[in-house]
N, C-alpha and C positions, 0 to 999 in steps of 0.2 A: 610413474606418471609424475611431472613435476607441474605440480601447481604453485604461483606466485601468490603468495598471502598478501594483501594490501589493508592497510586502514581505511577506514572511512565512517567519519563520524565517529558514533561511539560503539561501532561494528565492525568485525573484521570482514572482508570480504577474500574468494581465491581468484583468480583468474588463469584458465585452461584453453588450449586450443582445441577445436573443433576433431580434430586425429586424437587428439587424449582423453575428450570424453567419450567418444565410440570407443575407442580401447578400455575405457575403466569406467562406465556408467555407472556401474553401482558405487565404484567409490565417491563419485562425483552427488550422487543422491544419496549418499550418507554422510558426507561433508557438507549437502545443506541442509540438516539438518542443525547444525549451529553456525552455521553463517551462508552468503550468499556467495555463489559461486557464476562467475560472469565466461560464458565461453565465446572466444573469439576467432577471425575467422580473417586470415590475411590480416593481422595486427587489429584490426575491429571487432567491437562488442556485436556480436549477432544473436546471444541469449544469455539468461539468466535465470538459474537456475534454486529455489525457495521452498522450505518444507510446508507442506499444508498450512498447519497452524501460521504461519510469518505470515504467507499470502493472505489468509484473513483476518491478519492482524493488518495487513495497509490496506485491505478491503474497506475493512470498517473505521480508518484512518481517514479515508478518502471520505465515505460517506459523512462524518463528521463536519469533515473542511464546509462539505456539499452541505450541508444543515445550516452550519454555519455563515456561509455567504448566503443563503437562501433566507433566514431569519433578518442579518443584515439591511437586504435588499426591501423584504417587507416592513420593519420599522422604517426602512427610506423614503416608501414610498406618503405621497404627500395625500391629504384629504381627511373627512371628517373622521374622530376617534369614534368610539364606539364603547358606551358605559359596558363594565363588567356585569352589573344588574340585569344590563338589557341583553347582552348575550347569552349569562345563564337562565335568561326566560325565554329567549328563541330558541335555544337547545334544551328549554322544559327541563332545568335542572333548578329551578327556583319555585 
């Protein structure tokens, strides 16, 4: 099975065609196992293939970003502040 090794970023990645991964799936799912493997399909990416652990490592990557623009957005938004004192007495933690 010849898979094309490529850089990207600070990751290697392989690129397979769609006939080499039906022929050698396992090795194709033990190859992502350190790095990502993109399989293609008439010259085109049609999937990409990731070990467990990676996939929720961009999971929780993503979720971050999502925290982040979300926290963002609410410091943006405009209107009156709200003392610390008086919110830890509305949540009866004062």
């Amino acid at each position: 099975m010849y898979m094309n090794p490529v850089r990207m970023y600070n990751s290697t990645m392989s690129i397979v065609s769609v006939a080499d991964a039906r022929k050698h799936l396992s090795d194709v799912i033990a190859r992502s196992k350190s790095e990502a493997v993109f399989i293609e399909r008439r010259g085109q990416r049609a999937a990409v293939v990731v070990s467990p652990e990676q996939y929720e490592r961009m999971l929780e990557a993503v979720e971050d970003v999502e925290d982040v623009a979300a926290f963002d957005e609410a410091v943006a938004e405009e209107g009156p502040s709200i003392p610390w004192a008086q919110v830890k007495a509305d949540l009866g933690w004062a």
